[in-house]
C-alpha positions as CSV (number, residue, x, y, z in Angstrom):
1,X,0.0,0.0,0.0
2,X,1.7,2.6,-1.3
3,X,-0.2,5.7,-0.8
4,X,-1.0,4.8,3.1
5,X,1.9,4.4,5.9
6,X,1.8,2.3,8.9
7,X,2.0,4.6,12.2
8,X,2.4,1.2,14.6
9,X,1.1,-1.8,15.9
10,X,-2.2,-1.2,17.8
11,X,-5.0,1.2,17.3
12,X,-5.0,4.9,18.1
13,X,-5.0,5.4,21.8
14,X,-4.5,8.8,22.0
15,X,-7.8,10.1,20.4
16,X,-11.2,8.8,20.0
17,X,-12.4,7.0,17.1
18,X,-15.0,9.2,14.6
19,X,-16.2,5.9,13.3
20,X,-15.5,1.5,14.8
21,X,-16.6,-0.8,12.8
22,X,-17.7,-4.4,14.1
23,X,-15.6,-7.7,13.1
24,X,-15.9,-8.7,9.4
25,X,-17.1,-5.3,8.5
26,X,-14.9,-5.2,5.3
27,X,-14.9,-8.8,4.5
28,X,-16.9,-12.0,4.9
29,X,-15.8,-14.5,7.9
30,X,-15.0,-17.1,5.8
31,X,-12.1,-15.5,4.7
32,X,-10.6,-15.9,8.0
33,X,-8.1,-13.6,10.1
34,X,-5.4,-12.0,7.7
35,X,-1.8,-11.0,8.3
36,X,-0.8,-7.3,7.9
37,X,1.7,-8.9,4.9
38,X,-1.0,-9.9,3.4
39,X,-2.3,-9.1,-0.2
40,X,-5.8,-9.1,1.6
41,X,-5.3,-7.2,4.5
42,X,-3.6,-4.8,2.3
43,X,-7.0,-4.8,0.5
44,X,-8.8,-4.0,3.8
45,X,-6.7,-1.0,4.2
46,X,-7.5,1.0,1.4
47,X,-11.4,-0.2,1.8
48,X,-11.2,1.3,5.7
49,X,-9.8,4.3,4.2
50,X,-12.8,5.0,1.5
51,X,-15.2,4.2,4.1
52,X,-13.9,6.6,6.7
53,X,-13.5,9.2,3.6
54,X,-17.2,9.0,2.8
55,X,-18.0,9.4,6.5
56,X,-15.5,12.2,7.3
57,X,-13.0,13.9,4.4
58,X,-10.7,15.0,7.7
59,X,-10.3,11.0,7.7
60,X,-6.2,11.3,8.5
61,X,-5.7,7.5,10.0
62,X,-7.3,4.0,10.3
63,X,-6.6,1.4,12.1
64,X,-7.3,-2.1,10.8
65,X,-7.9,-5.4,12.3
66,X,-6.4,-8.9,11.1
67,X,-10.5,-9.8,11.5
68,X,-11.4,-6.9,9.0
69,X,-12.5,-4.5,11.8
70,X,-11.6,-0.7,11.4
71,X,-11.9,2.1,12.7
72,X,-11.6,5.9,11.6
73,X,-9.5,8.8,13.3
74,X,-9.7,12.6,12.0
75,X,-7.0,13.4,14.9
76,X,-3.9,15.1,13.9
77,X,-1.8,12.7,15.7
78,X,-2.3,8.8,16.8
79,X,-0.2,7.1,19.2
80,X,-0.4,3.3,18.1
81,X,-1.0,1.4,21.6
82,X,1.0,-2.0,20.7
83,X,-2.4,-4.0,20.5
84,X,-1.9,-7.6,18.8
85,X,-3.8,-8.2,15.6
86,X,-4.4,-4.2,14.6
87,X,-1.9,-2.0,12.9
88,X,-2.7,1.9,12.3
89,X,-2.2,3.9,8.9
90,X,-1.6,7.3,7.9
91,X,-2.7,8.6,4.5
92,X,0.1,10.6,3.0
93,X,-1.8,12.1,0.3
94,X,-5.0,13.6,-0.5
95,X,-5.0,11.5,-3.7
96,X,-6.2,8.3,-2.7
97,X,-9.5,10.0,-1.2
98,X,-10.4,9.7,-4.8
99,X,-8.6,7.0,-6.2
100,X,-10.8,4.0,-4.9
């Protein structure tokens, strides 16, 4: 994922969340738990992001479960709190608002 850095391991502790998402919420069950390596997860990523654009466009991170869980952050900052299974992102450029 190119346009989208990860900040850390663990969601954003330092701010509340504009938007959380249950499990599954950008995938189907079956698909089982994915690794942040993964093609899939990657997929997840930039799905979080559109969804959090369309709710807010001050969307500036997400962080992502390995169960397809997400959450949206319009925050300037977010500390990462070293949680297992979710990693935070950044988008870097105003671009990929549009680009999916």
């Amino acid at each position: 994922t190119t346009e989208f850095a990860p900040v850390g391991d663990g969601f954003c502790s330092s701010t509340s969340a504009t938007y959380s998402s249950p499990a599954w919420a950008l995938a189907d069950s079956s698909v089982g738990r994915q690794g942040f390596e993964t093609d899939l997860y990657a997929s997840w990523v930039r799905q979080a992001f559109l969804r959090c654009f369309e709710k807010s466009s001050s969307t500036a991170y997400v962080s992502v479960w390995e169960d397809a869980a997400f959450r949206c952050y319009t925050s300037a900052t977010c500390e990462p709190n070293g949680a297992a299974g979710t990693r935070s992102w950044y988008s870097h450029s105003d671009r990929c608002k549009f680009r999916y």
